[in-house]
C-alpha positions in Angstrom: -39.9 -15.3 50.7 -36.8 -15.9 53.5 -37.2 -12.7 55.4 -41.5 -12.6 55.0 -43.0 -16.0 55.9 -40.8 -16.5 59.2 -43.9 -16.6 61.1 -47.4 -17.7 60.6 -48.6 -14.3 60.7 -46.3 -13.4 57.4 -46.8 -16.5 56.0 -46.7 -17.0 52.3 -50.2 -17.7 50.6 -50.0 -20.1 47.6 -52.7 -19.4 45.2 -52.4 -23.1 42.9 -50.5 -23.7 40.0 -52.3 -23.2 36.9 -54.7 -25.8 35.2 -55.1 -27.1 39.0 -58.3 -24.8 39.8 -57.4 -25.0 43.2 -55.5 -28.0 44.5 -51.8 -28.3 43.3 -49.5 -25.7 45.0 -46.0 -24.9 44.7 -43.2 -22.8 46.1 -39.6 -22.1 46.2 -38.0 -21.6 49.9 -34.5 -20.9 51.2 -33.3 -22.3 54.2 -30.2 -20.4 55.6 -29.4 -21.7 58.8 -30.5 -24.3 61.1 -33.2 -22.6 63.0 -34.8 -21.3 60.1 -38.7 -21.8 59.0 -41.0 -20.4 56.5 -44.4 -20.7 56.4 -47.0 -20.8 53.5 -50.8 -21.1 53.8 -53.5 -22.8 51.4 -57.1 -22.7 51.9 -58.4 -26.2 51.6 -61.7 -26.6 49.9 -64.2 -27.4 52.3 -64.9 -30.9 51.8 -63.9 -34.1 50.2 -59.9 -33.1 50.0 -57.0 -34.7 51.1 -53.9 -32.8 51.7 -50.3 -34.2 50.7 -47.8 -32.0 51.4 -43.9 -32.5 50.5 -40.9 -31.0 50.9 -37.2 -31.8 49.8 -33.7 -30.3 49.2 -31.3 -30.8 46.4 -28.9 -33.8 46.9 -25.5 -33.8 49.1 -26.8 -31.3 51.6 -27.5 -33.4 54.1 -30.6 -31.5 55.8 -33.7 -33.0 56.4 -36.5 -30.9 55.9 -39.6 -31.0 58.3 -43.5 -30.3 57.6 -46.0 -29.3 60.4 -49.7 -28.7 59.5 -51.8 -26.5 61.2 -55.7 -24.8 61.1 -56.3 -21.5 60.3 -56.4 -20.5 64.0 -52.6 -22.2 64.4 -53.5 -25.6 65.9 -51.3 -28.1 64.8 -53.0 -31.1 62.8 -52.6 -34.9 62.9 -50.5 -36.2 59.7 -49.0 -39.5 58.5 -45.8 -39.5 57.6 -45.4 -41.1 54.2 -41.6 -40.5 53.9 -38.9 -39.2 56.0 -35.3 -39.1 54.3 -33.1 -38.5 51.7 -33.7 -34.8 51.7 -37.7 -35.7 51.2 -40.3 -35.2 53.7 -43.9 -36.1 52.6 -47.1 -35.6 55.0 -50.4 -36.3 54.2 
C-alpha cells in the first residue's frame, strides 16, 4: 500500500470487512517518514450513514496520526474530532 496510495488519485479502495455488507472498513498502512500519507477511499451509501473514521499506531512511537475527509471530487469535509492522542485519532 506505501508506494500506491500516496496520492488521491492512487488511493487505496476498501471494499468492507466481511459480515458488514458495506459499512465496516479496514486497512493496514505504513508510515515511513514524516511527510508521508496514504490515502484509501470508501463509497458511502447514499443516505442515512454516519462516517467514523480512526486511525492509531502501536504504543511508544510517539507519532500522532492525522485523518482528513474529503468528497469524491477532493473537497475536504467538515469532521468532529472525537479524540486526538495517544497514537489515536478518531473523526467522525
Amino acid at each position: 500500500i506505501e508506494e500506491v496510495a500516496d496520492t488521491r488519485a492512487t488511493a487505496t479502495r476498501l471494499t468492507g470487512t466481511a459480515g458488514y455488507a458495506g459499512t465496516r472498513f479496514e486497512a493496514i498502512g505504513s508510515i515511513t517518514k514524516a511527510e508521508d500519507v496514504d490515502f484509501f477511499r470508501v463509497v458511502a451509501p447514499p443516505t442515512g450513514s454516519v462516517l467514523t473514521a480512526t486511525v492509531w499506531t502501536p504504543d511508544g512511537t510517539g507519532f500522532q496520526p492525522e485523518i482528513a475527509l474529503h468528497d469524491a471530487t477532493g473537497r475536504k469535509l467538515a469532521a468532529r474530532v472525537l479524540a486526538n492522542g495517544d497514537g489515536t485519532s478518531t473523526v467522525q
